[in-house]
PANUSE-101798 format. One line per 8 residues: number of its first residue (from 1); their letters; for each residue x, y, z of C-alpha. Coordinates in pm, whole numbers, plus 50000, padded with zeros to 5 digits. Last residue first. Layout:
N
NUM> A> X,Y,Z; ... .
// end
This chain:
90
90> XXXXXXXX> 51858,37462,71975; 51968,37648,72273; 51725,37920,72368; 51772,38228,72561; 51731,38432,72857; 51876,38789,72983; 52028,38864,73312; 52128,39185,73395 .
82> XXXXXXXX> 52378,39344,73660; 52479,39706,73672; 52790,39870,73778; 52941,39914,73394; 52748,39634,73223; 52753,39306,73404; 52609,39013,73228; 52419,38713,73360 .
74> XXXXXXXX> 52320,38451,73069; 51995,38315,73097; 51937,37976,72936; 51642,37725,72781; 51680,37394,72578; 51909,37197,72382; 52221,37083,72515; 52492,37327,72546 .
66> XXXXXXXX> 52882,37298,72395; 52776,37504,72126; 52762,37774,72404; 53068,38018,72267; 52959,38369,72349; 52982,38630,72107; 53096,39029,72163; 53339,39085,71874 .
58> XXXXXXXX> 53595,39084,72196; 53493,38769,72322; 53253,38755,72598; 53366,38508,72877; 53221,38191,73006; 53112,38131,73360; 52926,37769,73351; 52645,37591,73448 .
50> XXXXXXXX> 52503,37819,73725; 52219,37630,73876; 51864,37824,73812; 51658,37555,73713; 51658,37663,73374; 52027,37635,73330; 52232,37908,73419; 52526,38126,73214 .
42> XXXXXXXX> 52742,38358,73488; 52911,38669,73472; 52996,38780,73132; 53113,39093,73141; 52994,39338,72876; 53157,39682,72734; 52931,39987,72746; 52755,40107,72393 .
34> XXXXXXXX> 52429,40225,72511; 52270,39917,72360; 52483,39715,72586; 52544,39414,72356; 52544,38993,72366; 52586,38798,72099; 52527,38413,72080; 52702,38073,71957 .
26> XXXXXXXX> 52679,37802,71838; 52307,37684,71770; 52096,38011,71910; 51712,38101,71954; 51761,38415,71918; 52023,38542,71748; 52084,38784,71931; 52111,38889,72252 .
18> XXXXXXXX> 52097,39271,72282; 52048,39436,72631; 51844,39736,72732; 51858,39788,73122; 51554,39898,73349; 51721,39983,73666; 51669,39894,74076; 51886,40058,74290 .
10> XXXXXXXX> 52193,40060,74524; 52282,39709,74568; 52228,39656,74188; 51921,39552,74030; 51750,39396,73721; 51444,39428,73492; 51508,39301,73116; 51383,39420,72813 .
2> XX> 51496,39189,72577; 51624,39312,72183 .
// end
């Protein structure tokens, strides 16, 4: 589970994501741990350029066997709220 520290135009929120596994090969899984249906935003490299804009699938995975190895943050939107959590691409 990552803790991650976001905001919104309104406020600032602590959000509980789930991205597992973690580090990742094919593919990830991102939940809401309250239960709210994810949008994928945005996936970025670790300089911060947006690499692609993927979508969750409805069991929740994202497809990134397509990425070379290293380290990514996926933005999702959960209800009004924006997150972004990180992971690794082995």
């Amino acid at each position: 589970q990552s803790m991650c520290i976001s905001s919104t135009e309104d406020q600032v929120f602590r959000a509980s994501i789930d991205l597992f596994p973690n580090p990742a090969s094919d593919r990830v899984f991102v939940r809401d741990a309250e239960g709210n249906p994810l949008q994928l935003a945005r996936m970025f490299d670790v300089m911060g350029k947006t690499i692609s804009m993927p979508s969750v699938h409805a069991d929740g995975s994202v497809d990134v066997s397509d990425l070379a190895e290293g380290l990514y943050a996926i933005e999702v939107f959960s209800g009004k709220h924006r997150t972004m959590v990180a992971f690794v691409k082995l």
